[in-house]
C-alpha positions as CSV (number, residue, x, y, z in Angstrom):
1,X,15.4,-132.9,-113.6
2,X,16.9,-133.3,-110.5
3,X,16.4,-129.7,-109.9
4,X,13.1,-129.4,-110.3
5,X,12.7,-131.7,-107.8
6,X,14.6,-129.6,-105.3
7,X,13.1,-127.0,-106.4
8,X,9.3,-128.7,-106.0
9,X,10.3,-130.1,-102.5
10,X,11.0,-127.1,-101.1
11,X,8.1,-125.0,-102.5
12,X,5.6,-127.7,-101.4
13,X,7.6,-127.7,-97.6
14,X,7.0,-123.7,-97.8
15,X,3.4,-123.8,-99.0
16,X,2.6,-126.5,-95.8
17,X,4.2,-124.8,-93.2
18,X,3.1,-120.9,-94.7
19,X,6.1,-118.6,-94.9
20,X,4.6,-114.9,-94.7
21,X,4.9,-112.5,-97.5
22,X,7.8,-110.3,-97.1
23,X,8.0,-107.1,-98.5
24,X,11.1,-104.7,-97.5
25,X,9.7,-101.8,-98.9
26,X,6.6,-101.9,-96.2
27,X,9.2,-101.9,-93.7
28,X,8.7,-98.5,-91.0
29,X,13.1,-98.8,-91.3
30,X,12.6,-97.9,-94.6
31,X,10.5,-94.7,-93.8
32,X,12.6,-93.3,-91.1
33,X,15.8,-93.2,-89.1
34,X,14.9,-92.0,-85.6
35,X,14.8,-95.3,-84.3
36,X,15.6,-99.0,-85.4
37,X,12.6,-101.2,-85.3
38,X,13.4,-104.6,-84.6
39,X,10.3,-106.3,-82.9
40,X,10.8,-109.1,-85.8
41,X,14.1,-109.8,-85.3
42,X,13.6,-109.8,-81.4
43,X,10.6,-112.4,-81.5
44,X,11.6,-114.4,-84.4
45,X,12.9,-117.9,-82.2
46,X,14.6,-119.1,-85.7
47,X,16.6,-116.4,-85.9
48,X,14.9,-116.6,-89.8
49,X,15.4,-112.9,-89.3
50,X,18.0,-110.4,-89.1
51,X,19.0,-106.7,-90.1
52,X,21.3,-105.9,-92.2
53,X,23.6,-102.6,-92.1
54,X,21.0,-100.4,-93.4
55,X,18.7,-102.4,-90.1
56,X,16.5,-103.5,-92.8
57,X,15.4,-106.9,-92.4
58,X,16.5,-109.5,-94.0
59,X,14.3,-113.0,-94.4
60,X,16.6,-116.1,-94.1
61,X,13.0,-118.3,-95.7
62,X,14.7,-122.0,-95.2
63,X,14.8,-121.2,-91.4
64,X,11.6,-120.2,-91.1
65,X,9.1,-122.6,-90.1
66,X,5.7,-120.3,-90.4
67,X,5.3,-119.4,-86.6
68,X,3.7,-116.2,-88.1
69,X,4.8,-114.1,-84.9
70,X,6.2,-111.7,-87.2
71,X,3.2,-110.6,-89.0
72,X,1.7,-110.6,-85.4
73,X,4.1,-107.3,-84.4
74,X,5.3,-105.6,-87.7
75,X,3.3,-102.5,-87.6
76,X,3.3,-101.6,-91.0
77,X,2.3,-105.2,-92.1
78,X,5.6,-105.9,-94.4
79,X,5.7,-109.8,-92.8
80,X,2.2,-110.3,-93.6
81,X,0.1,-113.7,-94.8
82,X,-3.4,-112.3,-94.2
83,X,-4.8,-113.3,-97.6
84,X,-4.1,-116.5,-96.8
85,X,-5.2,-116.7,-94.3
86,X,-8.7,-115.3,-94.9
87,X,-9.2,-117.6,-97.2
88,X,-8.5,-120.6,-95.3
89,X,-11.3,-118.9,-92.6
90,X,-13.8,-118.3,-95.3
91,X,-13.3,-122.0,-96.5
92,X,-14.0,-123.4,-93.3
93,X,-17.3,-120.8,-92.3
94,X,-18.8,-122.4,-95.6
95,X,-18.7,-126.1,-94.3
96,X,-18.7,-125.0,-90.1
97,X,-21.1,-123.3,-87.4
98,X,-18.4,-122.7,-84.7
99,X,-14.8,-122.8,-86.2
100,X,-12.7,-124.2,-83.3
101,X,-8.7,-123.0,-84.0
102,X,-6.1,-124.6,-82.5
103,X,-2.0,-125.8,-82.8
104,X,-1.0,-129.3,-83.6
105,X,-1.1,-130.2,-79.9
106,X,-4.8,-129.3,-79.5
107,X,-6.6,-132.4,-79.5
108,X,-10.3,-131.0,-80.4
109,X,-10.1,-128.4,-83.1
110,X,-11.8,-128.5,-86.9
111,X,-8.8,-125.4,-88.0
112,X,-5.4,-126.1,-87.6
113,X,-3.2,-123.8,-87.2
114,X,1.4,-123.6,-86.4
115,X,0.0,-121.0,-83.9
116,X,-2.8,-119.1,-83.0
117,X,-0.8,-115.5,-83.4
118,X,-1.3,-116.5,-87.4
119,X,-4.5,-114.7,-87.2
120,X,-4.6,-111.3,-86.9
121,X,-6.3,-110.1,-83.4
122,X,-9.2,-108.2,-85.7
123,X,-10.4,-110.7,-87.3
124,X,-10.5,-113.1,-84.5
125,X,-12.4,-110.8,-82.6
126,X,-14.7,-110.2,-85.5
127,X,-15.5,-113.6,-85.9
128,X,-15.6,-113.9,-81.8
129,X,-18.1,-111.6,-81.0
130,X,-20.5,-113.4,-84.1
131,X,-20.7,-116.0,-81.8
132,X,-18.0,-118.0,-85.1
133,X,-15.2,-118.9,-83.3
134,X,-13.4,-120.1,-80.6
135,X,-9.8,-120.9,-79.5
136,X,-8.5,-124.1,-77.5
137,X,-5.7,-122.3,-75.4
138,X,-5.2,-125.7,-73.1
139,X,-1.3,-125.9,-74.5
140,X,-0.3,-122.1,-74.9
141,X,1.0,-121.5,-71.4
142,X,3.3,-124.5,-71.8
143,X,4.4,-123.9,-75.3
144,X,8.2,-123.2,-75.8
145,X,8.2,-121.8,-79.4
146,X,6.0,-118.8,-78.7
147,X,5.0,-116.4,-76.1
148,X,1.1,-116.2,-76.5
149,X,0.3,-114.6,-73.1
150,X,-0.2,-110.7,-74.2
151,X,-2.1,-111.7,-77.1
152,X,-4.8,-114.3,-75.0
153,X,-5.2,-111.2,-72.9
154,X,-6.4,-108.8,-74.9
155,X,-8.5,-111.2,-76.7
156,X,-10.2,-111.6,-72.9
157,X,-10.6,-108.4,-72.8
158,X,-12.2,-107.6,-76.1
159,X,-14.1,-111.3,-76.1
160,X,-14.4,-111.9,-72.2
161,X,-13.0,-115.5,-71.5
162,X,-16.1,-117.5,-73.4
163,X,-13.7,-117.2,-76.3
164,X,-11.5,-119.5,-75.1
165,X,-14.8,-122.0,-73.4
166,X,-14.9,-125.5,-75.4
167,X,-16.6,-127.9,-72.9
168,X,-19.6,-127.5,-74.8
169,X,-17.5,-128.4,-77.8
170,X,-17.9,-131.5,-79.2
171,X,-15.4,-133.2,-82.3
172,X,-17.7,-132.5,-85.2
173,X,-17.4,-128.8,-84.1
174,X,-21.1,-128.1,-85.1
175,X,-23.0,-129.2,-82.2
176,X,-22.6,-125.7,-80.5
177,X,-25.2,-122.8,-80.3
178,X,-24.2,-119.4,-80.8
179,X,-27.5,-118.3,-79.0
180,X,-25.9,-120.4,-76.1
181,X,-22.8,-118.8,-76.7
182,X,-23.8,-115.3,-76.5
183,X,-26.2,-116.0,-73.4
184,X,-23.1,-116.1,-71.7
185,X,-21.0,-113.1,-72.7
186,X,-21.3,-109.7,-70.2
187,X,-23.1,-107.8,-72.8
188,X,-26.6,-107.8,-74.7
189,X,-25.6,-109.9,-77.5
190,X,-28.5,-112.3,-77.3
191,X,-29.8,-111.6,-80.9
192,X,-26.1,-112.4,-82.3
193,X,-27.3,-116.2,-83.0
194,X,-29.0,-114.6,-85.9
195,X,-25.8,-113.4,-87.8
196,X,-24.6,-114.7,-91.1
197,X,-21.4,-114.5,-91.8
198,X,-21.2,-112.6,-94.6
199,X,-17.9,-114.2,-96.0
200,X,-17.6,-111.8,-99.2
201,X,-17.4,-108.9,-96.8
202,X,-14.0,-110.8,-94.9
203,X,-12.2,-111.3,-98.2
204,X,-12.7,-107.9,-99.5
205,X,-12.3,-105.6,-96.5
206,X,-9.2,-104.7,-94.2
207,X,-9.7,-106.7,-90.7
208,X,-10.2,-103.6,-89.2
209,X,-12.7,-102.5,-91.8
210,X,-14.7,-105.7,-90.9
211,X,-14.3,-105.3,-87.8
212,X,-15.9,-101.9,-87.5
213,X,-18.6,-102.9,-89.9
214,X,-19.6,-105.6,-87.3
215,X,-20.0,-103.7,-84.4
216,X,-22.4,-101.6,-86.3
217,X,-24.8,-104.4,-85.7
218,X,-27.7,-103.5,-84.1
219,X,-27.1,-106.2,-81.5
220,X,-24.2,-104.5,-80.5
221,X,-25.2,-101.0,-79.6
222,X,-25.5,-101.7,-76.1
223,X,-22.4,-103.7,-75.6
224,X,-19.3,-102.9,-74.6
225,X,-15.2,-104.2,-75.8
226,X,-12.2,-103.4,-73.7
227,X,-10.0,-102.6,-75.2
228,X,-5.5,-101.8,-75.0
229,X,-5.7,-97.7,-76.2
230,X,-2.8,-95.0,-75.6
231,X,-3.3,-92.4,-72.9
232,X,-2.8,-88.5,-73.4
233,X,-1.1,-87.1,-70.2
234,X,-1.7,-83.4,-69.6
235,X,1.9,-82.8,-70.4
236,X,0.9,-82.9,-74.2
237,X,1.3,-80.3,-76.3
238,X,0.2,-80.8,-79.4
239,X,2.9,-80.9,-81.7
240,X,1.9,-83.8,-83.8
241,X,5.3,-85.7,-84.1
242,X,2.8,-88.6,-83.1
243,X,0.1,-87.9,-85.5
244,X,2.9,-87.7,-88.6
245,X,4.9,-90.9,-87.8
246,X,1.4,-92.9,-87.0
247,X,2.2,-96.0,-89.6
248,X,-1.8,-96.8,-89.2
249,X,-2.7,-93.5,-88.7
250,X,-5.0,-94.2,-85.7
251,X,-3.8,-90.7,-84.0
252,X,-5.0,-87.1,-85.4
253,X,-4.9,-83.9,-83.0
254,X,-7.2,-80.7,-84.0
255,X,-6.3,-77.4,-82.5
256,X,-9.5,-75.9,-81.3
257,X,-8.2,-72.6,-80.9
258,X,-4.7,-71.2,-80.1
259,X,-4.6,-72.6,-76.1
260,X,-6.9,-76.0,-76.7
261,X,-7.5,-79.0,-78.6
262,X,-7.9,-82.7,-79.3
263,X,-6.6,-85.9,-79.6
264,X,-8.8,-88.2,-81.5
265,X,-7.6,-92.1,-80.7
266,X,-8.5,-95.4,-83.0
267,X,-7.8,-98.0,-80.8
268,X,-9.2,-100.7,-83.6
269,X,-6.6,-99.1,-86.4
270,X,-3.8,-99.1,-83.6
271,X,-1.2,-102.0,-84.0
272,X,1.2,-100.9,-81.0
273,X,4.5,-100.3,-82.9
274,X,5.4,-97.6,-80.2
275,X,6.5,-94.9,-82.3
276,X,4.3,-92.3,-80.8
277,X,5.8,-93.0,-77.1
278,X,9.4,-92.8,-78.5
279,X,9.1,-89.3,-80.7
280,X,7.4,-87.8,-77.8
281,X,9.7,-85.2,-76.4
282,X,7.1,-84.8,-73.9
283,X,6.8,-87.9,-72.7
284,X,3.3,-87.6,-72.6
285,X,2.0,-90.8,-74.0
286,X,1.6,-94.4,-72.3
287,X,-0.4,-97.6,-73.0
288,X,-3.9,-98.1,-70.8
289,X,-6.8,-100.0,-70.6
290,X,-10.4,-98.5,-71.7
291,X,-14.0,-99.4,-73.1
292,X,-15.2,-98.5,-76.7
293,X,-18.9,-98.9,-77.9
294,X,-20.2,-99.0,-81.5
295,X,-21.4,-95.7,-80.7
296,X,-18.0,-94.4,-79.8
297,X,-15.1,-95.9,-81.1
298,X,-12.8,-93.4,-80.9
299,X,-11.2,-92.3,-77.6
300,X,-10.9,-88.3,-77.6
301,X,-8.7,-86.5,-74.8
302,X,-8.7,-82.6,-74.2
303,X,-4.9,-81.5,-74.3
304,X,-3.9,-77.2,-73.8
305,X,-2.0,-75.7,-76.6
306,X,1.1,-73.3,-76.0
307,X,1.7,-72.2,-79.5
308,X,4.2,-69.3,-81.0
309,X,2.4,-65.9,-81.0
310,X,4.8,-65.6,-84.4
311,X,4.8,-69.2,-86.0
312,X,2.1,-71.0,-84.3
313,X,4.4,-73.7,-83.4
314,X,3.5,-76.0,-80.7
315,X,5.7,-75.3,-77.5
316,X,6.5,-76.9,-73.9
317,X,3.6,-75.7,-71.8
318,X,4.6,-73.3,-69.4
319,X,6.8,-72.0,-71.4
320,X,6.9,-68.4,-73.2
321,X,5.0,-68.7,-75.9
322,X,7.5,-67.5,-78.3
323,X,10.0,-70.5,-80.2
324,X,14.1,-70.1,-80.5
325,X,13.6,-69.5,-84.0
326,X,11.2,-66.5,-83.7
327,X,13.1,-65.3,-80.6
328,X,16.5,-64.8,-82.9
329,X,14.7,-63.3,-85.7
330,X,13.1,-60.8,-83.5
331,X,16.7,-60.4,-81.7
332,X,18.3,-60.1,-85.0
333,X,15.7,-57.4,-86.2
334,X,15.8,-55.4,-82.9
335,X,19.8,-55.6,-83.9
336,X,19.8,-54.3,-87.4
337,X,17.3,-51.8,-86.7
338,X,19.2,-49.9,-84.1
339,X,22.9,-50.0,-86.1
């Protein structure tokens, strides 16, 4: 008896404060060795989260008190508590006009949340830029649990600042216009008062799927989103380390011909892990600033080849154009042939 009533305690005191889903087989550790992710571990202010000796994490849940950074920077999603919290969005677009998030310390907001990191930056956006949602901030830069500043940023970028604009806001969180809202953003988005939220399509589709399926909107094609994207130096040379180790795989590279190709860049699909700047052995990859439009959502950058004249393997450029391993094979052949 008087273990079920542990037992109940604690599950109700995990359900309220909402401990992500942990799955240790998701876990980019598990997939390679190269390098030792441990953006969890590093942003985690519980220490809730550790590695063990295999520097696979390891989820301490009675310390955790549902910050939800974590599922903010795993790249491959094994912290996760999206489902959750889609349906708590979905709930409140039934009943709301303009869903107002904000922490316990916000004092006008209709969705509470521990912290506004527990929704994912594509879905906020999604909802954003439908004219849905916006975020009281007024506490953030003051908050000493979590370091919100990177993520408030890019949702300026994406958003513009309106996102974060409640004066107009009143308790009841329905008295705002979305017309109003959108008269105010940068872009042509003066027809997005019109949209209805088509909840269905949130609870069935990736963010990023939504996402993309929103800025089809005819309302849209005009406008334009900054965006955080990865920059191809000339110094690339195609050998796809990047492309293969992509956890979202938001990079592919086509070879045009044997001295030119393509890098093809999802900046929506990206989460930022960083493995595609650390396998570089060219060092030819850094984070930038750009623009997308519905019409082009994918950032493309012309890169020169080098490649084997044996093997076709990608090489250093200006370099000969012939690998180690081709080079001994021919040396060795040359050898043989004259004994």
């Amino acid at each position: 008896m008087l273990n079920n009533l542990i037992l109940g305690f604690v599950a109700k005191r995990f359900s309220e404060i909402g401990v992500p889903k942990y799955i240790p087989s998701e876990c980019i550790n598990q997939r390679q060795r190269k390098f030792v992710c441990d953006k969890c571990v590093n942003i985690c202010h519980k220490a809730a989260i550790t590695l063990d000796k295999n520097n696979i994490p390891m989820f301490d849940t009675s310390a955790c008190e549902g910050c939800k950074m974590c599922t903010q920077v795993c790249p491959l999603e094994a912290f996760s508590n999206k489902e959750a919290v889609k349906k708590k969005l979905v709930d409140k677009c039934k009943i709301t006009q303009v869903i107002l998030v904000g922490c316990e310390k916000s004092l006008e907001k209709n969705h509470e949340l521990n912290c506004i990191l527990e929704i994912p930056f594509n879905l906020y956006v999604s909802l954003a830029i439908q004219g849905k949602l916006k975020i009281d901030i007024s506490h953030c830069q003051n908050c000493q649990k979590n370091d919100v500043t990177d993520f408030i940023l890019r949702l300026k970028e994406f958003c513009t600042e309106d996102i974060f604009d409640i004066v107009n806001f009143k308790t009841a969180g329905v008295s705002i216009s979305r017309r109003d809202f959108f008269k105010s953003l940068h872009t042509q988005l003066i027809n997005a008062g019109d949209f209805l939220i088509d909840t269905d399509s949130i609870l069935s589709q990736e963010n990023n799927k939504y996402l993309k399926s929103i800025l089809k909107n005819e309302c849209f094609k005009t406008s334009e989103f900054g965006v955080r994207t990865l920059s191809y130096s000339q110094k690339c040379n195609g050998c796809k380390k990047c492309e293969l180790l992509c956890p979202t795989k938001s990079i592919k590279i086509t070879y045009l011909d044997n001295s030119r190709g393509i890098v093809e860049y999802d900046p929506i699909e990206c989460k930022h892990c960083g493995i595609c700047q650390i396998v570089c052995n060219e060092q030819a990859i850094s984070e930038s600033k750009d623009v997308i439009t519905p019409e082009k959502l994918l950032i493309s950058t012309d890169i020169l080849l080098n490649l084997c004249q044996d093997c076709s393997l990608p090489l250093s450029l200006n370099t000969e154009n012939k690998c180690s391993v081709c080079k001994r094979k021919r040396k060795k052949y040359v050898h043989n042939k004259t004994n």
